[in-house]
Z-matrix of the N, CA and C atoms (Angstrom, degrees):
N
C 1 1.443
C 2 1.527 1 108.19
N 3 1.582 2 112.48 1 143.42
C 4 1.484 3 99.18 2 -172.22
C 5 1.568 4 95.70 3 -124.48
N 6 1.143 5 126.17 4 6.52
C 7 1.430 6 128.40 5 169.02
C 8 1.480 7 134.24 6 -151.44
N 9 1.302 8 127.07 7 132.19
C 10 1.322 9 124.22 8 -178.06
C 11 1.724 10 122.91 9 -14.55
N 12 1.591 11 106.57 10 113.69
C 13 1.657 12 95.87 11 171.34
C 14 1.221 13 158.45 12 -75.45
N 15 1.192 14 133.61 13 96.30
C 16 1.836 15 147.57 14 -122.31
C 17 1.368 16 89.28 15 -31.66
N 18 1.993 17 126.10 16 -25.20
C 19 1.941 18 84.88 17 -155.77
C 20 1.603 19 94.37 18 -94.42
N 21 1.300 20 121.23 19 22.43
C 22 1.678 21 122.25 20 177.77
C 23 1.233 22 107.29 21 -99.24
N 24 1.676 23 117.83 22 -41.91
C 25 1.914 24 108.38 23 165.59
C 26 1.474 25 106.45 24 -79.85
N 27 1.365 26 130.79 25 1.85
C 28 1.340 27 125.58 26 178.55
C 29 1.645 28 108.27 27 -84.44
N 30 1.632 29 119.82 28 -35.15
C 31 1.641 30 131.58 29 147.71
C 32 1.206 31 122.96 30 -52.01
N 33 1.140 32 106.08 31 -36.96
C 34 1.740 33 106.65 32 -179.79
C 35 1.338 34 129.65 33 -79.31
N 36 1.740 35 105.64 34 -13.48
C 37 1.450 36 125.63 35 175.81
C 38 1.594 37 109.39 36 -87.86
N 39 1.387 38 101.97 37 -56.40
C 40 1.559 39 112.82 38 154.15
C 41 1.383 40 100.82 39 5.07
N 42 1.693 41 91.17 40 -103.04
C 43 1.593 42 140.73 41 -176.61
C 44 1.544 43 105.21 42 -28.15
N 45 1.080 44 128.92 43 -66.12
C 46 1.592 45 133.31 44 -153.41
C 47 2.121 46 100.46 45 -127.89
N 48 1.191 47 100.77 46 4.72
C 49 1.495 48 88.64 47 153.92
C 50 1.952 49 100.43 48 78.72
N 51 0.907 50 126.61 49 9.53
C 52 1.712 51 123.74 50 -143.47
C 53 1.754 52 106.38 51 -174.15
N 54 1.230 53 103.46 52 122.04
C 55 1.510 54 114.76 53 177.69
C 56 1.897 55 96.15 54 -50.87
N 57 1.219 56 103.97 55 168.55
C 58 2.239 57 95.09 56 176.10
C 59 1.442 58 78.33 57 -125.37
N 60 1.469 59 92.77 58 163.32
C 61 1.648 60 135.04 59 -177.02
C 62 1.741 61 84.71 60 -93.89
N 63 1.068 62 107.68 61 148.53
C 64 1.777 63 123.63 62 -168.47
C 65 1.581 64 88.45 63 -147.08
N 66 1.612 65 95.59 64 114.44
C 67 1.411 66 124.71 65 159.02
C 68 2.010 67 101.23 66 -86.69
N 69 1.589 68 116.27 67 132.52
C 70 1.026 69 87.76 68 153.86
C 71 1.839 70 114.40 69 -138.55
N 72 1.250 71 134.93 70 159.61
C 73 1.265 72 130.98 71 -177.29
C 74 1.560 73 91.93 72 -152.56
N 75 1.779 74 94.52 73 172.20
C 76 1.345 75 110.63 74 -169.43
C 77 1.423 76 89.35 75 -116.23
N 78 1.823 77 111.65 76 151.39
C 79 1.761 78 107.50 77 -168.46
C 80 1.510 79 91.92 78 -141.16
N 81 1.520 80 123.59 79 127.40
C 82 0.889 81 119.47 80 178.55
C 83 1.989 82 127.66 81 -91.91
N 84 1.096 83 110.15 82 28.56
C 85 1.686 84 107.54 83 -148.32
C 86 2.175 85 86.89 84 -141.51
N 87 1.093 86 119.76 85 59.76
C 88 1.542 87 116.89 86 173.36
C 89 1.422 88 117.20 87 -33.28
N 90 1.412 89 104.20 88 -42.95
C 91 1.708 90 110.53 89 -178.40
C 92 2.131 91 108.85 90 -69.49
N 93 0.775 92 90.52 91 -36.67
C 94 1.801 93 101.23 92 168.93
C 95 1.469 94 118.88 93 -51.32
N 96 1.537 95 98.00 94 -53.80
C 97 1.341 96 90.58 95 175.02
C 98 1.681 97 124.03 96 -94.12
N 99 1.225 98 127.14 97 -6.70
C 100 1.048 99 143.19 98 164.85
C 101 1.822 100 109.58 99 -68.46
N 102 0.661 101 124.26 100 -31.84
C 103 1.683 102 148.75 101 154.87
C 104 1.315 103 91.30 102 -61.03
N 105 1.660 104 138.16 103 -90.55
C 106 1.485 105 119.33 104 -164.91
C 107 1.632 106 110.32 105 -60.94
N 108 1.003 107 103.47 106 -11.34
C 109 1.835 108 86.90 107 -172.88
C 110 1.636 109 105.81 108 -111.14
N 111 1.714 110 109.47 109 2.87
C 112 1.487 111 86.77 110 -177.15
C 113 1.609 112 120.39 111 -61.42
N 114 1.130 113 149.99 112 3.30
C 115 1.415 114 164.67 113 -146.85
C 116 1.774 115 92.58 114 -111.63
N 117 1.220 116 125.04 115 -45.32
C 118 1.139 117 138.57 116 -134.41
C 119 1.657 118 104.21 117 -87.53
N 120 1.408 119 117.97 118 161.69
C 121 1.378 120 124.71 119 -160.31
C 122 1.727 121 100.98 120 -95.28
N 123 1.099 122 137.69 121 95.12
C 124 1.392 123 133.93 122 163.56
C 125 1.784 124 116.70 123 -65.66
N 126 1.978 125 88.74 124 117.34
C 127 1.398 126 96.81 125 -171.06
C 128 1.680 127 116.77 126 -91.46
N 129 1.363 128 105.64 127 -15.10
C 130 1.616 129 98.51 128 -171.39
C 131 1.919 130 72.07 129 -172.68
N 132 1.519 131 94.59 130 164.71
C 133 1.780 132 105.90 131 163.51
C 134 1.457 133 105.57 132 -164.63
N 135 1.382 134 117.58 133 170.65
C 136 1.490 135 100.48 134 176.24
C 137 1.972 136 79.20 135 -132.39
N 138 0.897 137 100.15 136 143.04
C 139 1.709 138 113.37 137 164.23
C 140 1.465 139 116.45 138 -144.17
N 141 1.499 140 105.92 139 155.88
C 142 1.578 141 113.36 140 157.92
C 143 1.606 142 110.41 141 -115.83
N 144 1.452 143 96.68 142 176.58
C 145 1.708 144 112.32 143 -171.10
C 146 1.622 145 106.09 144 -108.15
N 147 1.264 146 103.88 145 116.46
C 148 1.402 147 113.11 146 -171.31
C 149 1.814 148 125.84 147 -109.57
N 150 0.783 149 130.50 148 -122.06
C 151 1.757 150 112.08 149 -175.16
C 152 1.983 151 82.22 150 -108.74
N 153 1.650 152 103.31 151 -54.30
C 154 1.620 153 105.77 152 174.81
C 155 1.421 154 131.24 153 -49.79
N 156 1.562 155 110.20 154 -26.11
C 157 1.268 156 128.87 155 -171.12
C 158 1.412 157 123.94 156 119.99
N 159 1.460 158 132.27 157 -142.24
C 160 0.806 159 120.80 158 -134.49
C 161 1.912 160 96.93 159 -98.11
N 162 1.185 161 131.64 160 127.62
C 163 1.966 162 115.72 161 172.73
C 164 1.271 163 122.10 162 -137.17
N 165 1.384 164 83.44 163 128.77
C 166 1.116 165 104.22 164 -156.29
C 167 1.845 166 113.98 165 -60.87
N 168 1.129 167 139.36 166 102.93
C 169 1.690 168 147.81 167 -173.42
C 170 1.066 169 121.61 168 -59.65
N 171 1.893 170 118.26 169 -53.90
C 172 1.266 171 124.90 170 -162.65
C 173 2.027 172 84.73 171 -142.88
N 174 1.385 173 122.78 172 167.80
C 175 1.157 174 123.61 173 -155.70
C 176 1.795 175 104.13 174 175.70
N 177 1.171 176 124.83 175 94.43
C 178 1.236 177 130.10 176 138.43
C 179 1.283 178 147.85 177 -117.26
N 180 1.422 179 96.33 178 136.73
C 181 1.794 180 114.14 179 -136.44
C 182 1.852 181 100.15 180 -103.84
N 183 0.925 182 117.38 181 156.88
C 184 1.935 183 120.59 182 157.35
C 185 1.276 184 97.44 183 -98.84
N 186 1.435 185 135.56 184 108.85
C 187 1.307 186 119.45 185 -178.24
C 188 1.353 187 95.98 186 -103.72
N 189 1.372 188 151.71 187 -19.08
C 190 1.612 189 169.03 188 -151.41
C 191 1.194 190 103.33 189 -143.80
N 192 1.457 191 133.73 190 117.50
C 193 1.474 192 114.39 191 173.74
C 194 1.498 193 103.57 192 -93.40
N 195 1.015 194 122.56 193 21.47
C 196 1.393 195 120.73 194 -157.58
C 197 2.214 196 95.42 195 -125.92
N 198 1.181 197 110.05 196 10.70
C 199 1.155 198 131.47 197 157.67
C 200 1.745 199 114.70 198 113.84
N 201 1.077 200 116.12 199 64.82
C 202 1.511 201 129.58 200 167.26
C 203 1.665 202 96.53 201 -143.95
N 204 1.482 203 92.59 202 130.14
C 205 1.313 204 117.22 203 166.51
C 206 1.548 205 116.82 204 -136.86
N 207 1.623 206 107.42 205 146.72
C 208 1.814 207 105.35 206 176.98
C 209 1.169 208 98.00 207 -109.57
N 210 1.639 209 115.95 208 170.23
C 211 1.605 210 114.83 209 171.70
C 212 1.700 211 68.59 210 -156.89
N 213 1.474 212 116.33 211 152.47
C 214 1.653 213 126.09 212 -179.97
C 215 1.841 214 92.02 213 -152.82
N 216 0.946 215 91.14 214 165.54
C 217 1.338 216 117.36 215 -178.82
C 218 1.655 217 123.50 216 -144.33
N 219 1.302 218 108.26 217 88.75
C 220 1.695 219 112.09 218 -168.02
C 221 1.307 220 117.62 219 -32.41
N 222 0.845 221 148.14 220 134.28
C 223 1.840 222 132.83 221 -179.35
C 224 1.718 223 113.30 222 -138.53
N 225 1.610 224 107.64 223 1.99
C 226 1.499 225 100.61 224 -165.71
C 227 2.106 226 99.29 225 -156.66
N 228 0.760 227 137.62 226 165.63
C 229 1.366 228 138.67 227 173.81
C 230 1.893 229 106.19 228 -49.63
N 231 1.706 230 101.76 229 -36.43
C 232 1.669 231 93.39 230 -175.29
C 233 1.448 232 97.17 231 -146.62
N 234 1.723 233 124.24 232 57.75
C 235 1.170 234 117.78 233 -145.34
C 236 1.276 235 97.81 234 -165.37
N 237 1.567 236 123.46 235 104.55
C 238 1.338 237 122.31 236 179.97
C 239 1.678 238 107.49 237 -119.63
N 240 1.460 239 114.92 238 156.23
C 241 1.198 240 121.96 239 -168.82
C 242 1.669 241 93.75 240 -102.61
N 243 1.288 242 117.02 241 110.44
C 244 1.420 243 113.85 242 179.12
C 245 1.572 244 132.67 243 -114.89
N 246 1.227 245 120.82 244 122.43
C 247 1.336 246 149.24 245 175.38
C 248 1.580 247 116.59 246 -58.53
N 249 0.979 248 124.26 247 76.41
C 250 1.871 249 97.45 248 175.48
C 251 1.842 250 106.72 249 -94.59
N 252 1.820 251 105.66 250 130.85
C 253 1.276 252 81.22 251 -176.97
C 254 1.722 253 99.95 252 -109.46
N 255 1.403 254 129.71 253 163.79
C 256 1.042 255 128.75 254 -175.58
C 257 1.773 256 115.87 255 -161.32
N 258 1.406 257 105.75 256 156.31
C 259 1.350 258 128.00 257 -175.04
C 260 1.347 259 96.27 258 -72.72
N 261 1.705 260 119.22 259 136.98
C 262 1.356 261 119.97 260 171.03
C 263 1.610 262 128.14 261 -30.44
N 264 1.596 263 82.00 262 -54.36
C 265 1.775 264 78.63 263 173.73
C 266 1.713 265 134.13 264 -111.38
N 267 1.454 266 102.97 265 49.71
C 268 1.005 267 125.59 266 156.76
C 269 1.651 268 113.45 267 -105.92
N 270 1.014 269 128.76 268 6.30
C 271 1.604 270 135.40 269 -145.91
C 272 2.035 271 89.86 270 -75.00
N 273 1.278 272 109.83 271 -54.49
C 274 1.815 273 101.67 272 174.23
C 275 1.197 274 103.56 273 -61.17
N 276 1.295 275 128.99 274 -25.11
C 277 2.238 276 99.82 275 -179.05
C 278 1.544 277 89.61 276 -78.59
N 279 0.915 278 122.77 277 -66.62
C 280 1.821 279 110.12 278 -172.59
C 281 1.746 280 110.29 279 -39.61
N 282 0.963 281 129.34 280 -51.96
C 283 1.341 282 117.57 281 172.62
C 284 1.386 283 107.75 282 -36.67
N 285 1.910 284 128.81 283 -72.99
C 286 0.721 285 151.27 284 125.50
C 287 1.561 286 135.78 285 53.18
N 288 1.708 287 80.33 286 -62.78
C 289 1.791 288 105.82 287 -172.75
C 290 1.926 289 81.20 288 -113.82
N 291 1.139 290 117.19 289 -32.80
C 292 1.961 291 110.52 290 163.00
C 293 1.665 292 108.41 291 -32.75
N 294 1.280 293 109.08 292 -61.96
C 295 1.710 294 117.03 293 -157.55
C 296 1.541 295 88.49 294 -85.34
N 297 1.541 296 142.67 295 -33.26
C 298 1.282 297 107.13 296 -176.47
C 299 1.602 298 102.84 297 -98.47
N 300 1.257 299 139.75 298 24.96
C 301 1.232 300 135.56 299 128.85
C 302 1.647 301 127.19 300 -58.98
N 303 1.291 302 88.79 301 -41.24
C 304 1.928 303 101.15 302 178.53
C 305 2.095 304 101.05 303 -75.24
N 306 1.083 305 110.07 304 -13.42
C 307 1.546 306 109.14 305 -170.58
C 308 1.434 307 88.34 306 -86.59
N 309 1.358 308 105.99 307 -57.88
C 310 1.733 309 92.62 308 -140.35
C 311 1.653 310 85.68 309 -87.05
N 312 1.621 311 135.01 310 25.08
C 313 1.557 312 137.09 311 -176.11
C 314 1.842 313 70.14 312 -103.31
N 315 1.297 314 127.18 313 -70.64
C 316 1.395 315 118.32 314 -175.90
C 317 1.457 316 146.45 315 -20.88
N 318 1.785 317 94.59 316 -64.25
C 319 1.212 318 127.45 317 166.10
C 320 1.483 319 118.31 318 -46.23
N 321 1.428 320 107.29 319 -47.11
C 322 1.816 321 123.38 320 174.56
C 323 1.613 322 84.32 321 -53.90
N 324 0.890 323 105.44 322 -97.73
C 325 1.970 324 123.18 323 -174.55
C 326 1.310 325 100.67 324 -14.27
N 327 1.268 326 125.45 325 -75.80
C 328 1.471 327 100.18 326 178.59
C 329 1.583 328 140.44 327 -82.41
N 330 1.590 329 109.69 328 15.07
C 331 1.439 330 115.17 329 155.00
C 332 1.463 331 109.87 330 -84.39
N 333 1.512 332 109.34 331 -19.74
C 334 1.460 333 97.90 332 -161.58
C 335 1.811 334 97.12 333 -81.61
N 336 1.017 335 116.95 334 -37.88
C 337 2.008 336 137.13 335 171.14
C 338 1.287 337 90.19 336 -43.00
N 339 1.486 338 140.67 337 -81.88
C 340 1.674 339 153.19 338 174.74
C 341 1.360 340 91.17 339 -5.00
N 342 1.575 341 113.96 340 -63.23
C 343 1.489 342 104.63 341 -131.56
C 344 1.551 343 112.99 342 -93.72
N 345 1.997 344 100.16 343 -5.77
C 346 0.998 345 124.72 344 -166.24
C 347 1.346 346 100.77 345 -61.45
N 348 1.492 347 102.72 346 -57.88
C 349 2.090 348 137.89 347 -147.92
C 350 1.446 349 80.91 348 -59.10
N 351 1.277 350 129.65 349 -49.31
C 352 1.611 351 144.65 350 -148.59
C 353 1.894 352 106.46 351 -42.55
């Protein structure tokens, strides 16, 4: 899938009255963002059942109830294709929560380098 699925901007219009502005980027670190969103309200997901259990494929989240939403799409072993959707004028917290995804994707990277050198 290469774009958000109509019945997730069809909730989001619902919800906030207003088609959302869709940021999208590719994120390489699953555990990162599963970490920012464990708090977060899961609205629909699609998964299969694997030797580990259950994984999750496709995933849209309310991460802001106040108008930020994710929808991702797994695409790689640690590699999700990610959607943020959002209310016009929320557009700087989504940036926002962009750079502390890219921090704490960083931060991993260079503890994981630390522990390497060791």
């Amino acid at each position: 899938m290469e774009t958000v699925p109509q019945h997730c901007i069809d909730r989001f219009r619902q919800k906030f009255g207003q088609y959302p502005s869709i940021i999208e980027l590719e994120y390489d670190s699953i555990e990162n963002f599963d970490k920012l969103t464990s708090r977060s309200y899961t609205i629909w997901h699609k998964s299969v059942f694997r030797d580990k259990g259950i994984e999750f494929i496709e995933k849209y989240i309310e991460y802001d109830a106040t108008g930020i939403h994710f929808f991702y799409e797994k695409i790689g072993e640690n590699k999700l294709k990610l959607f943020i959707l959002t209310t016009t004028d929320r557009q700087s917290v989504a940036e926002f929560t962009i750079n502390n995804l890219i921090k704490a994707k960083n931060g991993n990277n260079k503890q994981r380098t630390s522990r390497e050198n060791e």
